[in-house]
C-alpha positions in Angstrom: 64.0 100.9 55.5 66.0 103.7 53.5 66.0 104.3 49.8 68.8 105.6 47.7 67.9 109.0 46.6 71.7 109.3 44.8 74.2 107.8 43.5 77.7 109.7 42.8 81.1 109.5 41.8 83.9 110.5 44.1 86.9 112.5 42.3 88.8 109.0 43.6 88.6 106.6 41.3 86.4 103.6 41.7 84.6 105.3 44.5 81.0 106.3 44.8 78.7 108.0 47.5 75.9 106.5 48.4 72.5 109.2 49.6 69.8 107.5 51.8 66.7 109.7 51.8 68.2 112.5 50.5 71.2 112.7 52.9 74.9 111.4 52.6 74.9 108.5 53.7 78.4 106.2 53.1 80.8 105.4 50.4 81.5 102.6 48.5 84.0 100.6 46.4 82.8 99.9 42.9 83.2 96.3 42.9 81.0 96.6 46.5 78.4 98.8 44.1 78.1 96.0 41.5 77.9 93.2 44.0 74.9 94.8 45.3 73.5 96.0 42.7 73.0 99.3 44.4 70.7 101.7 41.9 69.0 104.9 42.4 65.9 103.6 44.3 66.5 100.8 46.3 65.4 99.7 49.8 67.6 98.7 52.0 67.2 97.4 55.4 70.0 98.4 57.8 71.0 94.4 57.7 71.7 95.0 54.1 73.1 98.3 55.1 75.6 97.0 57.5 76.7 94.7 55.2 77.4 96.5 52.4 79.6 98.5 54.7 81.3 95.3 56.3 82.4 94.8 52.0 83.6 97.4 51.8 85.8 97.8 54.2 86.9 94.3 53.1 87.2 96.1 49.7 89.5 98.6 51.0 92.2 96.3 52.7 91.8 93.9 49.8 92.8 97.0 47.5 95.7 98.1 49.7 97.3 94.5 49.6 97.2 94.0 46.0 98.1 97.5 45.2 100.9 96.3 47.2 101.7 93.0 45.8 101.5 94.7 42.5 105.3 96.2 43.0 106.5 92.9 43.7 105.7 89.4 45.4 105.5 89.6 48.9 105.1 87.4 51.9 102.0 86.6 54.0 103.9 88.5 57.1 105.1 91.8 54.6 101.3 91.5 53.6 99.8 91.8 57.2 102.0 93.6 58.4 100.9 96.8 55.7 97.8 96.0 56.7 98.4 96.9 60.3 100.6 99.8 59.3 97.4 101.1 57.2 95.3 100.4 60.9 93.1 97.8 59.1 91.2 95.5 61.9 92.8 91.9 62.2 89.5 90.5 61.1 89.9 91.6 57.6 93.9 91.3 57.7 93.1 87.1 57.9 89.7 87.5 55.4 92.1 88.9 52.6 95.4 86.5 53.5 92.3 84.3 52.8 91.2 85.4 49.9 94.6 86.6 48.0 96.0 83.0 49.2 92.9 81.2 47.4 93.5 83.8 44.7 97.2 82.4 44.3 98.4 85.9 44.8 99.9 85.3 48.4 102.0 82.0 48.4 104.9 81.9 50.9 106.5 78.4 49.2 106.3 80.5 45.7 108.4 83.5 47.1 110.5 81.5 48.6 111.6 79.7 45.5 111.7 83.3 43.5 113.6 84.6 46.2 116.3 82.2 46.5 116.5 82.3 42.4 117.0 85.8 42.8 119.5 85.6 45.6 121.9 83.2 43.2 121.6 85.6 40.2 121.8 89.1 41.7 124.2 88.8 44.9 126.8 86.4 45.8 125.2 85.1 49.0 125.0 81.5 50.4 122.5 79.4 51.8 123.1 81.0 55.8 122.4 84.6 54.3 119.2 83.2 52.2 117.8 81.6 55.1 118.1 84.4 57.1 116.7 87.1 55.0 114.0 84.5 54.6 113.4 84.1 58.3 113.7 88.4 58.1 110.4 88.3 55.7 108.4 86.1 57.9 109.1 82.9 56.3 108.6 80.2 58.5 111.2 77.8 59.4 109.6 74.9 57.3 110.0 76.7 54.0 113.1 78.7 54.8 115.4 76.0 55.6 118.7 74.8 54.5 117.7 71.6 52.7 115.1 73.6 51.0 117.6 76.4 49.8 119.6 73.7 48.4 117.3 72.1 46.8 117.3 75.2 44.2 120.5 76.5 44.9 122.4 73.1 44.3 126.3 72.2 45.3 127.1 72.4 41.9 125.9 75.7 41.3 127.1 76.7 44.7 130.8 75.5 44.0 130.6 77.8 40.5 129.5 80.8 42.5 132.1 80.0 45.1 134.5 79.7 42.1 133.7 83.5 40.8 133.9 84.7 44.2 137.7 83.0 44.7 138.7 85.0 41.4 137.5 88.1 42.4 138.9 87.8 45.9 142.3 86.8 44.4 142.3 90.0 42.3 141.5 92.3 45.6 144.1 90.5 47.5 146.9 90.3 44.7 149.0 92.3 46.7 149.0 89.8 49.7 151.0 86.6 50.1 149.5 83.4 49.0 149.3 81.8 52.3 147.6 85.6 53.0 145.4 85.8 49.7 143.9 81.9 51.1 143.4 83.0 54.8 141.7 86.1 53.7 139.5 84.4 51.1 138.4 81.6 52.8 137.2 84.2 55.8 135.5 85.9 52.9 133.6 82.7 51.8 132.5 82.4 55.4 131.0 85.2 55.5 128.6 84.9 52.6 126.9 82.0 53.8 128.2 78.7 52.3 129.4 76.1 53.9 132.4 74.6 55.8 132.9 71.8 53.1 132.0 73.7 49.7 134.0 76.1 50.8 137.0 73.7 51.1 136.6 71.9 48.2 136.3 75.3 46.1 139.7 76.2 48.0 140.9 73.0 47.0 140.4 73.5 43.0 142.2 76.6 43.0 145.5 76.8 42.7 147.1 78.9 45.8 150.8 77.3 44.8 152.6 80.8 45.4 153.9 82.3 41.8 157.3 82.9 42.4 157.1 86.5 40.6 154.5 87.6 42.0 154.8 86.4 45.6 158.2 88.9 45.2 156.6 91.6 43.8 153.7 91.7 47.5 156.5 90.7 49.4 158.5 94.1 48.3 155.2 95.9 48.3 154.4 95.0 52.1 158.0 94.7 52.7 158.1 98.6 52.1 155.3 99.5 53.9 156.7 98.8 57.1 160.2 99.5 56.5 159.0 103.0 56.3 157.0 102.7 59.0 159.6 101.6 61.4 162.3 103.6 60.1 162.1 106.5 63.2 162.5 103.5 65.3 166.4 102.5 65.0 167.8 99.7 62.5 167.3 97.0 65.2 164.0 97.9 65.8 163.3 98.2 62.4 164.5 94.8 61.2 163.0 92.9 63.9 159.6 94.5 63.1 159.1 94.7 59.8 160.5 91.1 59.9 157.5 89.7 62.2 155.2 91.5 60.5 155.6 90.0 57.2 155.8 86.7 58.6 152.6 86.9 60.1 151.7 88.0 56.4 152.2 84.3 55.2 155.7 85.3 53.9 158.7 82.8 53.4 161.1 83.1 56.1 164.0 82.7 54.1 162.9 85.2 51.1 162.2 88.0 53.8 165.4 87.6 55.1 166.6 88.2 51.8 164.8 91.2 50.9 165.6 92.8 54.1 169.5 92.0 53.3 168.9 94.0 50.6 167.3 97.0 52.3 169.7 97.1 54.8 172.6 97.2 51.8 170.6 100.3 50.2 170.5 102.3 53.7 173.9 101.6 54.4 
């Protein structure tokens, strides 16, 4: 058996020495120190020795996960995967999942919740880009699924985000045709995650009836565009160009033909 000849304090905080017979002999956690009771004096067998040491070391992965989760929630993957990162053996990686998930402090279903909640107020993406950032935090594929996503981030809430999105989109594309401003958007929509028939039924409750006004005023502003940039190439050229390109730009047929009457009137 060895005694404990001293007991000191490291200059880390809630660390301590421990001196068997009068020679350094390990270090401990505080929380390992008040578990055993250690005191100036004691016996201890090298049973008790080992493990003391075994706590600690739990002590010191426990520490580095909830120093950790202490920034924000994290998953039971982002949690064992620091622990790796910080070398700790995969025995004591599974003792704290253990413990911090008794604890309530590790709880996959819980993030997932906060996490969608989060998605819906702070970004504008859909239930494809939730379930995959999910699925990129080690979420399994029983919590991060689509019908659990929706359970929290409803239709209805889905269709007003969908709703914002369409306004701001409209504002970027303002300068396009309607028939344009719709393709563009509803690409747009796809791209953040929702789904084919949201997606269509927000399209449907917005109004893409071309505004006579303003449908003139993109059509001159495109219409320019490539008149200029077809202008080296001879009038035929020219027309014929700048004609297909704004048809393929959702223009009216009839009101490009127009407009390019009247370029072809200023030239002359």
């Amino acid at each position: 058996m060895a005694t404990i000849t001293k007991i000191s304090a490291q200059k880390r905080p809630g660390r301590y020495n421990i001196f068997l017979d009068g020679e350094y002999a390990f270090a401990v956690d505080e929380g390992v120190l008040v578990q055993f009771a250690l005191a100036k004096g004691q016996e201890l067998t090298p049973d008790q020795i080992a493990r003391i040491q075994e706590q600690d070391n739990f002590r010191h992965a426990y520490n580095i996960a909830v120093n950790y989760l202490a920034h924000q929630l994290q998953t039971r993957h982002e949690i064992w995967a620091k622990l790796e990162e910080k070398e700790v053996p995969p025995a004591y990686i599974k003792q704290v999942a253990a413990e911090l998930t008794e604890q309530g402090y590790l709880d996959d279903h819980a993030y997932r919740d906060s996490f969608v909640r989060t998605q819906m107020v702070t970004t504008e993406n859909g239930p494809t880009i939730i379930e995959r950032k999910l699925r990129e935090k080690g979420i399994s594929p029983e919590l991060a699924n689509r019908e659990a996503i929706t359970d929290i981030f409803t239709p209805a809430e889905q269709l007003a985000t969908l709703a914002k999105l369409i306004a701001k989109q409209r504002n970027h594309y303002r300068r396009n045709s309607a028939r344009e401003q719709e393709r563009k958007i509803r690409q747009h929509l796809y791209t953040k995650g929702f789904a084919g028939d949201l997606i269509t039924q927000a399209m449907d409750a917005a109004d893409f009836t071309p505004d006579p006004e303003e449908e003139a005023d993109a059509l001159a502003a495109q219409g320019a565009k490539y008149w200029r940039r077809y202008a080296s190439k001879g009038a035929a050229v020219q027309k014929r160009k700048t004609k297909q390109m704004l048809y393929q730009k959702g223009f009216d047929l009839g009101a490009i033909d127009t407009w390019i009457a009247e370029q072809e009137t200023e030239d002359a």
